[in-house]
Structure formats: C-alpha cells, structure tokens
VMD Tcl script that draws the C-alpha trace (Angstrom):
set ca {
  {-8.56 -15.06 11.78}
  {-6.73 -16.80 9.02}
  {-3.27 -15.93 8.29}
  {-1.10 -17.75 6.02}
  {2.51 -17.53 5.82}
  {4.47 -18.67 2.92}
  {8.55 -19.47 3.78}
  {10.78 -17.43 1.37}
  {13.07 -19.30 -0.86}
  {16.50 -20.62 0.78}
  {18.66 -19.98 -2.37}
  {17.76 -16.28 -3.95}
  {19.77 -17.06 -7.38}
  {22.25 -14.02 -6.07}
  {21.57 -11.21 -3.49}
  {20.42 -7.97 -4.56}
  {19.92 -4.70 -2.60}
  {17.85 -5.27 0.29}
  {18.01 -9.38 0.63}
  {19.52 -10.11 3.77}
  {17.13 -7.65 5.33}
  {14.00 -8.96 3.36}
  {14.62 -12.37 5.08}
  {15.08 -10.39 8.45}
  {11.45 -9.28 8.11}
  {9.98 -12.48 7.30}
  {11.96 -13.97 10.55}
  {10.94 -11.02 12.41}
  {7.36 -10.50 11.55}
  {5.75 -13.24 13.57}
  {8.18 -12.59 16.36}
  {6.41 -9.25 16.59}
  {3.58 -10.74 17.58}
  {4.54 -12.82 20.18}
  {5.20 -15.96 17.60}
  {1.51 -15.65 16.64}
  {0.16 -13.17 14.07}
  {-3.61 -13.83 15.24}
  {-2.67 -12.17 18.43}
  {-5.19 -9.40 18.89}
  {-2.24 -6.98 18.65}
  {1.44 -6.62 18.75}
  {3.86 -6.92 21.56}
  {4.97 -3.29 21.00}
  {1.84 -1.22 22.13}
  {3.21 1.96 20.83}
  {1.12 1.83 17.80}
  {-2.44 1.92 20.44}
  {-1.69 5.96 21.02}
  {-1.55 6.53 17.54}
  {-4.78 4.90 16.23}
  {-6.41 6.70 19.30}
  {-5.30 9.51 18.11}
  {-4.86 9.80 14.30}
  {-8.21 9.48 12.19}
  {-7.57 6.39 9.66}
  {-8.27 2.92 8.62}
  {-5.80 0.79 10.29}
  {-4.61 -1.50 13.56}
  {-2.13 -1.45 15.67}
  {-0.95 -4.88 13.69}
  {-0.98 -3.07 10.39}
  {1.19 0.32 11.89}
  {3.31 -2.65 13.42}
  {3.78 -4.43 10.08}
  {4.70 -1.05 8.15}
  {7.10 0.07 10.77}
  {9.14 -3.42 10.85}
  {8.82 -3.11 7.28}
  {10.32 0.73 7.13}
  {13.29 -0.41 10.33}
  {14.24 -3.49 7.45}
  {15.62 -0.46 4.75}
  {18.95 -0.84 3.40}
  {20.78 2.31 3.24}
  {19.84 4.07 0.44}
  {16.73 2.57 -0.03}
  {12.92 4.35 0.62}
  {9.60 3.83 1.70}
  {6.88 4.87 -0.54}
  {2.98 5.17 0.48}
  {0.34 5.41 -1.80}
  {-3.05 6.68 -0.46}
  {-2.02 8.35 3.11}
  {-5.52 9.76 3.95}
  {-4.93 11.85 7.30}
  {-1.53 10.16 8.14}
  {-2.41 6.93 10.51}
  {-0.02 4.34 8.44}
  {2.92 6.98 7.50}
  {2.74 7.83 10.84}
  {3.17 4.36 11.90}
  {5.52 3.32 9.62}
  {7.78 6.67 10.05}
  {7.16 6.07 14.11}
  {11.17 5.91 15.36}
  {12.65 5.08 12.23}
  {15.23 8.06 11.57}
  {17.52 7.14 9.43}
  {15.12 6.14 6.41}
  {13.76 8.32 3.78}
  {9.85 8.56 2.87}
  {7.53 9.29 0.11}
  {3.83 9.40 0.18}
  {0.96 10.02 -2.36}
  {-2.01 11.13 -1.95}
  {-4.94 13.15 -4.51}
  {-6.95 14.30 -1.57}
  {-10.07 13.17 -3.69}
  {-11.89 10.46 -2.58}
  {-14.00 10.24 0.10}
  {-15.66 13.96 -0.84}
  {-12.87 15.31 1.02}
  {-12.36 19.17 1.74}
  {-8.46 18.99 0.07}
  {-7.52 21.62 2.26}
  {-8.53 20.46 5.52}
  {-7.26 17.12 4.63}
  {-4.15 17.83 3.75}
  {-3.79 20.63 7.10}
  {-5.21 17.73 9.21}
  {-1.82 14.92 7.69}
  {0.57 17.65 8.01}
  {-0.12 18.43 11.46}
  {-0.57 14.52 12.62}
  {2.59 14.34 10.97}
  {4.32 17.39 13.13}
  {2.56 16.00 15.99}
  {4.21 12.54 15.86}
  {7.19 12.10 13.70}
  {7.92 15.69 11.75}
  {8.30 16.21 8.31}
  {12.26 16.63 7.28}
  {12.45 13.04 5.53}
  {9.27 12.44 4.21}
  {8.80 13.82 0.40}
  {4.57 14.98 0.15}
  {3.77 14.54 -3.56}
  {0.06 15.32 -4.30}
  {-1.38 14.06 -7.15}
  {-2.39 10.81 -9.20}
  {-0.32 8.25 -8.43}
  {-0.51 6.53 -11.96}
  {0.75 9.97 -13.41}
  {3.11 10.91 -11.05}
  {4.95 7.51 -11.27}
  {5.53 7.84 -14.70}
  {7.72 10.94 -14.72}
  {11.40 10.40 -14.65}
  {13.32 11.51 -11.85}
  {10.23 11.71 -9.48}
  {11.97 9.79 -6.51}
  {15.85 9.59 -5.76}
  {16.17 6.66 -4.24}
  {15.11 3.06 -4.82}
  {12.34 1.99 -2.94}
  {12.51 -0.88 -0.89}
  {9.05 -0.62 0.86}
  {6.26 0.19 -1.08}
  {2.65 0.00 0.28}
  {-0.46 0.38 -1.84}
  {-3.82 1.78 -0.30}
  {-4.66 3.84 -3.05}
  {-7.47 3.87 -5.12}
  {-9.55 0.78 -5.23}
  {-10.43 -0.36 -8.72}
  {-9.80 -3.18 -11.20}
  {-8.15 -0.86 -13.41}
  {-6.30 1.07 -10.48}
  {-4.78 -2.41 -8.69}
  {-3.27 -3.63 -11.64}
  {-1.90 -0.15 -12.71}
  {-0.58 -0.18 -8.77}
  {2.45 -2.92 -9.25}
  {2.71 -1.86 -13.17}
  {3.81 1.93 -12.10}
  {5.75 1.14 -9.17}
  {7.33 -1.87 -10.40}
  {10.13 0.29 -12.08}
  {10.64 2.25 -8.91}
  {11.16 -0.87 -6.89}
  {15.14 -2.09 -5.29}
  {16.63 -5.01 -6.86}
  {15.05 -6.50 -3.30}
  {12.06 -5.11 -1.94}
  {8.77 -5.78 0.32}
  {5.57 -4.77 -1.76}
  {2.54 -4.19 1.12}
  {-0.80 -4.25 -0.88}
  {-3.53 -3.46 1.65}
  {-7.37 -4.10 1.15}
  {-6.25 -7.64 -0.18}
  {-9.49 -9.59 1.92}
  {-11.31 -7.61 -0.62}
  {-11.89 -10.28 -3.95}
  {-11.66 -7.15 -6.03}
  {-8.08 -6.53 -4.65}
  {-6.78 -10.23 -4.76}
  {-7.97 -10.92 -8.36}
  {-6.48 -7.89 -9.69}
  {-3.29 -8.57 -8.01}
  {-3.27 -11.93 -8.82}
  {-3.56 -11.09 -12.53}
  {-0.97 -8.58 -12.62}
  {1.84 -11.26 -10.89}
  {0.80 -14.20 -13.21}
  {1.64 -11.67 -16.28}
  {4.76 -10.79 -13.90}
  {6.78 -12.48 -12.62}
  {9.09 -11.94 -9.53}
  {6.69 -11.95 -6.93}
  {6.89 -14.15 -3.89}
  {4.01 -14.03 -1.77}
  {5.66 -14.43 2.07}
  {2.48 -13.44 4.28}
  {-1.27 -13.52 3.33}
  {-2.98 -11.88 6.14}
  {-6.87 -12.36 6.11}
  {-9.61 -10.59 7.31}
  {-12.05 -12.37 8.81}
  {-14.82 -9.61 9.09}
  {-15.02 -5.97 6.74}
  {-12.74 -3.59 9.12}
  {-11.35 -6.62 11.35}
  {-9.77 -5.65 14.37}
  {-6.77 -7.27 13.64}
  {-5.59 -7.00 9.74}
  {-8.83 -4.55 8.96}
  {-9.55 -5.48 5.46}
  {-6.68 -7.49 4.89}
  {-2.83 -6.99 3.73}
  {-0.75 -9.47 1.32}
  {2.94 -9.04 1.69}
  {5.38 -9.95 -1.70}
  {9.06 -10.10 -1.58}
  {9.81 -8.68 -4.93}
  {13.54 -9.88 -6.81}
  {14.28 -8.07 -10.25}
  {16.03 -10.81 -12.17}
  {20.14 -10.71 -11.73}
  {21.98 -8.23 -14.28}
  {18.38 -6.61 -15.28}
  {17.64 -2.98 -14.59}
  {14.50 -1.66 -14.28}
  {12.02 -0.70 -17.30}
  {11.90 2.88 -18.12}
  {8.47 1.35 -20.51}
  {5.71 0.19 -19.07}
  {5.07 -3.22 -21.02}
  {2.38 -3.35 -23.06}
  {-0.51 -4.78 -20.78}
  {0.09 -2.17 -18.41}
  {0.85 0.50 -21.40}
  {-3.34 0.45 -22.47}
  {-4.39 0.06 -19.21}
  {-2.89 3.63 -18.57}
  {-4.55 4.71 -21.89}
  {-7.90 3.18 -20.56}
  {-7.53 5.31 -16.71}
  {-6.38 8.44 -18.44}
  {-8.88 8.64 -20.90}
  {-11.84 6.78 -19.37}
  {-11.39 5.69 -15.76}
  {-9.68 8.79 -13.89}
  {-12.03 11.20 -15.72}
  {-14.86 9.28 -15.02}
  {-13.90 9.01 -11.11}
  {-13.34 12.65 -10.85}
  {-16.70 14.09 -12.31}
  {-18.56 10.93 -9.42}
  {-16.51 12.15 -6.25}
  {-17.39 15.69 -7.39}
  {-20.90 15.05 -8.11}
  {-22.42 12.14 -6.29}
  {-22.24 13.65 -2.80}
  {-24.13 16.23 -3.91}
  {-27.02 14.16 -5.30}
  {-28.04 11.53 -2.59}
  {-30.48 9.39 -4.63}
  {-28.43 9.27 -7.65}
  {-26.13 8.00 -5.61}
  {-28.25 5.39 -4.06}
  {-29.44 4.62 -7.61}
  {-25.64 3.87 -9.17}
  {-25.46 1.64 -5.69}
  {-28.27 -0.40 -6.77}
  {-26.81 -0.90 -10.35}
  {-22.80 -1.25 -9.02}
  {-22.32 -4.05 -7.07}
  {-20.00 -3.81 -3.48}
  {-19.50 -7.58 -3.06}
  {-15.86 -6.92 -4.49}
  {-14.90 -4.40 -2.20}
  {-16.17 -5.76 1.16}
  {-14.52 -9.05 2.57}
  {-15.84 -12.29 1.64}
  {-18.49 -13.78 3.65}
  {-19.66 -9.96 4.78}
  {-22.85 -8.31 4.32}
}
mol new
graphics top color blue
foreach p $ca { graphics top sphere $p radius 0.5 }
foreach p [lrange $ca 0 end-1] q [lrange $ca 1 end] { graphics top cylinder $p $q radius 0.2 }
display resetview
C-alpha cells in the first residue's frame, strides 16, 4: 500500500473559516488508524456493519476518512457529496455526526440504473442508519446544479467528489464547487489511483491555485481493500480578503460549453443505449481504452 502524507503549512498567511479544525484532521487522520494509515482498517470498527450492509464502493478506511472529515465542520459550515450511489459514503460520513448539515448529488444515471429503485434503495439505507432531517437530496447534474445561485445555504467545508468519471467531468468537479467552498475547507477527490483522475486534477490545481495536497492515499490493486481505488485529500485556502467567484473563469467557462453541448448529451444517449446493445458495447470497448480508469499496474 503506498500512502503519502504531505505536512500542512505551519504559517496559513491568516486563518479563515475552518483552519484550526483543518489542521485537527490532518493530526487526527493517522491517529485513526492506529498511527498507520496502511492498517487494513480503522481503529473504530463501526464503519464494518455498514459496508456489510449498504451496497457501494467503499472501505471501512474511506467511511472512516469521510466521517473524521464531516466531525472536523465548523459551525456553519456543510458537507457536500457528489455521486452517492445507494448511500454507503453519506452514510458513513453522516454516521454520529448530528450537529452538521449535508448535501448530496446524485443523477441516478450511470451504471443503467432503474432511477426509481435507486433512489428508494439510498433513502431507505439512509432511514435505516442515520435519517434524513439534515441532509439536503438534490437530483440532478452536478455541473448544472452548481451553477445556480442560491443552491446551498451554507459554505461547504467538506466536499467529496465521486461523481462522474471523465476528463471533462474531473476538471469541471473543483471548477463548480470551487465557489461553493469555506474560506478553509477539505476537498476529498475519490478514484484518484485512477491516472485519468490524477491528471485531470492535477491540471485543474496547476491553473488554480490554493490547493495543498495533505494525504495521497494509493491504491495498490483496482478496488483495494484498503483505499479501493484511491482518495487524494487537499486543504483548500481562498486567498485573505477574496470572496468567492460568482464566474467561472474562463478555462472552466468552455469546458462547461464543451459538457453541455457535447459531453453530457453524448453520455446520456450511451447509458440509455449501450446496455441494451451488448456487442456494440463490446465494440466501443475495443476502440475506448480503460487503462485510465483502472489503477496503474492493473489488468
């Protein structure tokens, strides 16, 4: 397993919303683990029940990592999900954590999902384990959703991305939340083993900056037992006396052109009709390579 951890600054340049807790979680992470984040799980086994029992694509270690990440909210502040699936991580991040407010995405598209189902399936996990009065449900695109004014009420000091998994969609995924973000907040990116997910990424912060990458958990092995596919943690500061950009700047402004009128439709019209038509769908395999969105080294 490699994990590396990267030691936040000492001097901040002036604390915004959320700092002394930020450093909390990057004191308190490893701790979590016993002092070693290749353990094969966390010291708080509460997490086993709910993989057992909640249909998903996550550890214990992930559910672990969200829920320290939720518990390190300043007042005020929210957690946002993108891409919840059937519940596992909101569940885990949610998991004893009352006082904290939650938002979660999710388009119910991929996968050739039945929406309905789907959606019955989250609510109920979600009844089941940590009810619904403070989590917000939006359903829909992300990248539109994000871009309409008023859509949360509080500043989000969590976010975690496991939405769609794209070139486009990864560096639309810090452009659209960006503005959403705390003056101070933890930015979760999961899938980040995947080269796909790390070059995007890394493009987006080099055009960006206020990104500090604090954890870089690798996957040794597609679905690893430990980190799954892999999950880069950034401590994100918005520069003192700025406020956040009601604009998107202009290399995230065509990219949302490009997924409106090109990518999203595109997507759309393949999860409707691929599943439907097995060997055209082994025949766009053969001509669209995987190697980005499988961990390095895997077949």
């Amino acid at each position: 397993m490699r994990v590396r951890l990267f030691a936040a600054k000492a001097d901040y340049g002036g604390l915004g919303r959320g700092a002394m807790l930020l450093d909390e979680f990057r004191r308190a992470l490893p701790s979590a683990f016993g002092g070693d984040l290749n353990a094969p799980h966390p010291v708080d086994r509460r997490f086993r029940a709910v993989v057992d029992d909640v249909r998903g694509m996550a550890t214990e270690s992930k559910l672990a990592l969200l829920n320290l990440a939720a518990a390190s909210l300043e007042p005020g502040e929210s957690y946002l999900e993108v891409g919840s699936f059937k519940g596992l991580s909101l569940v885990g991040a949610m998991l004893g954590n009352q006082r904290s407010r939650f938002y979660a995405i999710e388009n119910f598209l991929e996968f050739n999902l039945d929406a309905g189902a789907t959606r019955a399936e989250l609510l109920d996990n979600l009844d089941r384990w940590v009810g619904r009065d403070r989590l917000d449900l939006l359903e829909g695109d992300c990248f539109r959703l994000l871009r309409r004014d008023g859509l949360l009420r509080s500043p989000v000091g969590v976010y975690f991305y496991d939405g769609a998994h794209g070139r486009l969609p990864h560096y639309l995924a810090l452009g659209v939340a960006e503005r959403w973000l705390a003056d101070r907040a933890l930015v979760v990116i999961d899938d980040a083993s995947w080269p796909m997910v790390a070059t995007q990424t890394d493009r987006y912060l080099a055009a960006h900056p206020g990104y500090e990458l604090l954890f870089d958990l690798a996957a040794e092995r597609q679905d690893d037992p430990r980190w799954w596919n892999g999950l880069r943690v950034y401590a994100f500061t918005r520069p003192p006396g700025a406020a956040p950009a009601r604009r998107p700047s202009f290399d995230v402004a065509w990219r949302l052109l490009a997924y409106d009128l090109v990518y999203q439709p595109s997507m759309r019209l393949a999860w409707k009709t691929l599943p439907q038509h097995p060997r055209l769908t082994a025949a766009v395999l053969k001509v669209v390579p995987l190697a980005s969105r499988r961990v390095q080294g895997c077949g």
